[in-house]
C-alpha positions as CSV (number, residue, x, y, z in Angstrom):
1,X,0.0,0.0,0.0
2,X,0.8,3.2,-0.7
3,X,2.0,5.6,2.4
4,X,3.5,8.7,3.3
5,X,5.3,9.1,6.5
6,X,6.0,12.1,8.6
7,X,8.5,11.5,11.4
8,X,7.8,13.5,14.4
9,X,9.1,13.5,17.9
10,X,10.4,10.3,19.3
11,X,8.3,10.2,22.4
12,X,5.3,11.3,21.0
13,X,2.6,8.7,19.5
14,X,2.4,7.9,15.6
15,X,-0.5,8.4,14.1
16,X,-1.8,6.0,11.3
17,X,-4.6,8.6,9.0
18,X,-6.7,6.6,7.2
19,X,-9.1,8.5,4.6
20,X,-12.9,8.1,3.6
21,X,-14.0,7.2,0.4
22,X,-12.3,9.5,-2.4
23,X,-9.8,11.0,-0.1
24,X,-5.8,9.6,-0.8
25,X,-3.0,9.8,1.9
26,X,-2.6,13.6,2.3
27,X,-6.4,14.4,3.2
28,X,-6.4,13.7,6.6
29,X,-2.7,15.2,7.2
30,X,-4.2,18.7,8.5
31,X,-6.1,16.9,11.2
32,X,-3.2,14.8,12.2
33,X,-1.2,17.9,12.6
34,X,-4.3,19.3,15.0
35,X,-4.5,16.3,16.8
36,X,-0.8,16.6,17.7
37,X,2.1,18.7,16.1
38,X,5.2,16.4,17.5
39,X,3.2,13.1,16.8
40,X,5.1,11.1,13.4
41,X,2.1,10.9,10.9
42,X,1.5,7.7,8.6
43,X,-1.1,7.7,5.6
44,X,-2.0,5.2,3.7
45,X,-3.7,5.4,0.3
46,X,-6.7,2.8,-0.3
47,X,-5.5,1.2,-3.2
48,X,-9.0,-0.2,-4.3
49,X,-11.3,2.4,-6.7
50,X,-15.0,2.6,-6.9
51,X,-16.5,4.7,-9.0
52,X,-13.2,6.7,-9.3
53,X,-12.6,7.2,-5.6
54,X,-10.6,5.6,-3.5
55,X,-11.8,3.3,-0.5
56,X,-9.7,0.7,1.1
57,X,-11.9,-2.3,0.4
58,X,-14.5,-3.6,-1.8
59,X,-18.7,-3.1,-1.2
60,X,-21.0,-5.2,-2.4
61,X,-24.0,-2.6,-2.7
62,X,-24.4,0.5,-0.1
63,X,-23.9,-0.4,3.3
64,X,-23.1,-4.4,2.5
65,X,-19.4,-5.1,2.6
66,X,-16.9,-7.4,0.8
67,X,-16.5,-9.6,4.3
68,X,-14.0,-11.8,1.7
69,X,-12.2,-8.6,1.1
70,X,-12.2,-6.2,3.8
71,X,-11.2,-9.4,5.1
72,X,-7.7,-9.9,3.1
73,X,-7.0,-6.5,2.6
74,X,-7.2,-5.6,6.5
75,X,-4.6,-8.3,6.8
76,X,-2.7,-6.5,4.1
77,X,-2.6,-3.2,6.2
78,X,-1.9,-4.7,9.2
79,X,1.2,-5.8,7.6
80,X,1.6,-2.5,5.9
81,X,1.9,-1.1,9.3
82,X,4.2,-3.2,10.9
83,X,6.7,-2.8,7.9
84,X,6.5,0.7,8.8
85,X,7.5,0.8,12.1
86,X,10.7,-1.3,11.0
87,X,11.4,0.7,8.3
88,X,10.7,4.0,9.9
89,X,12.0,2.8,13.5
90,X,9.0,2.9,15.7
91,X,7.4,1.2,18.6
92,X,4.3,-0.7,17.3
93,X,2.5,0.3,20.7
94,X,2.8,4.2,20.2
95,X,-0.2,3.7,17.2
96,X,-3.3,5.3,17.7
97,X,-5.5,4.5,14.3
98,X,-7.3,7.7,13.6
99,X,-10.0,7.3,10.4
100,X,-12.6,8.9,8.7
101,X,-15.4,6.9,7.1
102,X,-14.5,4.5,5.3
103,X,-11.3,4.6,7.1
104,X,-12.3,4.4,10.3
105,X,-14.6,1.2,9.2
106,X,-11.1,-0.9,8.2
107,X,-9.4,0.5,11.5
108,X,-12.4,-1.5,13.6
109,X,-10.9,-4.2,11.3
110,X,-7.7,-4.3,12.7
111,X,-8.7,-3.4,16.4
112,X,-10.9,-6.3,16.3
113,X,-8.7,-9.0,15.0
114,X,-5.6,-8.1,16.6
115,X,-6.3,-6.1,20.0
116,X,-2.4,-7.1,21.5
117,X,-1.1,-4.5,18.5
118,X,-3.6,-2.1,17.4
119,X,-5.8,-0.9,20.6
120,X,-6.1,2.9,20.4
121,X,-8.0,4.9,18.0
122,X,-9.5,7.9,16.8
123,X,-12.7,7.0,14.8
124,X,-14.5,9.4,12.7
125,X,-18.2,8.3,11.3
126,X,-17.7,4.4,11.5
127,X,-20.0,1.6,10.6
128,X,-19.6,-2.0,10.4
129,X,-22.2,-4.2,8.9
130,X,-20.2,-7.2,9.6
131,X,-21.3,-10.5,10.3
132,X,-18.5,-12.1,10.8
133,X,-17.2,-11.0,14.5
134,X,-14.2,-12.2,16.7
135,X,-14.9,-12.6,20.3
136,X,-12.1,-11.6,21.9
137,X,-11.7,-9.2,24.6
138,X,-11.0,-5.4,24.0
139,X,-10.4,-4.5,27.9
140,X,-6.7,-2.8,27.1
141,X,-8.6,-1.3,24.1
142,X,-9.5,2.9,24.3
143,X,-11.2,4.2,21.4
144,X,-12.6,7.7,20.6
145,X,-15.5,7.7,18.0
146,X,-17.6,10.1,17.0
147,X,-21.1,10.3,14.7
148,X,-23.7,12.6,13.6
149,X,-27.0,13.0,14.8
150,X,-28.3,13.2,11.4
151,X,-25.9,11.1,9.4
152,X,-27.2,10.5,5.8
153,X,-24.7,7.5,5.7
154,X,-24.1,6.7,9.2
155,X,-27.5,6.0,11.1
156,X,-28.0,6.0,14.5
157,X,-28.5,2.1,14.4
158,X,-25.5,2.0,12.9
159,X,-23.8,4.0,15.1
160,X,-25.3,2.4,18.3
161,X,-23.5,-0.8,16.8
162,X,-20.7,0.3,16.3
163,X,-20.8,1.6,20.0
164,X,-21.8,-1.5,21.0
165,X,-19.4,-3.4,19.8
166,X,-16.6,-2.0,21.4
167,X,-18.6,-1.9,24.8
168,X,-19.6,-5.6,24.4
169,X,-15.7,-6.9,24.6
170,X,-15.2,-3.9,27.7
171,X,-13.1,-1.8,25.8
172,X,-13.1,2.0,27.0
173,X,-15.0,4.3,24.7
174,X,-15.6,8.1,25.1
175,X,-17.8,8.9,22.2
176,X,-19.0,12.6,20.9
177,X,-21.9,13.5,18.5
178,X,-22.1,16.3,15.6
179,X,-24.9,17.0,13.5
180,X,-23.7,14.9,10.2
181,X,-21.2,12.9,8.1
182,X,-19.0,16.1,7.4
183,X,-15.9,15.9,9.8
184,X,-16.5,19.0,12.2
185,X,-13.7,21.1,13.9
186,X,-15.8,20.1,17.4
187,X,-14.6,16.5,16.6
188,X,-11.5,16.9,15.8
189,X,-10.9,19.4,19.2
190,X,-12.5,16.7,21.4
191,X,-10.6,13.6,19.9
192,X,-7.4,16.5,20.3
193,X,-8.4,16.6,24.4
194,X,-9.0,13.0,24.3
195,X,-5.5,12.2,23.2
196,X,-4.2,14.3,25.0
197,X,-5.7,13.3,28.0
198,X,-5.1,9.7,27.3
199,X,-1.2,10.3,27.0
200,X,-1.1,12.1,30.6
201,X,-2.8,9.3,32.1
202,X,-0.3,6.7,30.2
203,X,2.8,8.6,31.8
């Protein structure tokens, strides 16, 4: 896959920015930067294309995923990732996934299916009509996640589940609520206090 890296300050976390449909590895850049100016930043381009834009796995139909695919391809990242930090020289641990969208949907992927690496995130207007579920527990897991109150792609079902899921395996979640899809500066400050936050209770 496709990634650019910025390195920032050794202590600090690394941030892996994941885009929503049509975006490409620098859209989400300006957020990391909010989120945390001395934080390394690593985007990675979905390499698959529907309709022209750029996702990170295959859909059946709207809101019906590729299970197959989103399946192989969040294997694929996961890997990505862990290259990275070899080639780059970072500590696996200091990841926090933060995703928009279709982004954020194959960063539940990999905080599912492998908890012991990937267990903080920053998730931006997430759902996950998957059937398909691990079981395994998320108790080391924190996750911020945000959705909009009147999502046109995102309902509130949706979101609940998503919730849900993460609550259901006893991960901590702190959660925050804008009015739609569109990624709000409100978000962005709050997930900015949250990490923030999260680091001075880590130290």
């Amino acid at each position: 896959m496709h990634a650019l890296y910025q390195a920032g300050q050794p202590e600090a976390p690394v941030l892996v920015l994941l885009h929503g449909t049509g975006g490409n590895e620098h859209s989400l850049l300006d957020v990391g930067r909010t989120l945390s100016p001395e934080t390394s930043l690593l985007s990675f381009r979905g390499d698959v294309l529907e309709n022209g834009m750029r996702r990170y796995f295959k859909r059946l139909a709207e809101g019906i995923y590729d299970e197959a695919d989103l399946a192989q391809r969040g294997d694929a990242l996961a890997a990505s990732i862990q290259e990275a930090a070899k080639k780059y020289d970072f500590a696996i641990d200091k990841v926090v996934l933060v995703g928009y969208s279709n982004g954020a949907n194959i960063a539940i992927r990999l905080l599912l299916t492998r908890p012991s690496v990937f267990n903080k995130a920053i998730l931006y207007h997430a759902m996950y009509p998957v059937k398909d579920l691990p079981a395994g527990d998320l108790s080391q897991t924190h996750v911020f996640m945000s959705f909009g109150t009147h999502d046109p792609i995102v309902s509130a079902t949706d979101a609940t589940y998503v919730r849900k899921l993460f609550t259901d395996r006893q991960a901590t979640v702190t959660d925050s609520w804008t009015p739609s899809h569109q990624l709000t500066y409100q978000e962005v400050a709050e997930s900015k206090a949250w990490l923030a936050k999260f680091r001075c209770n880590e130290s």
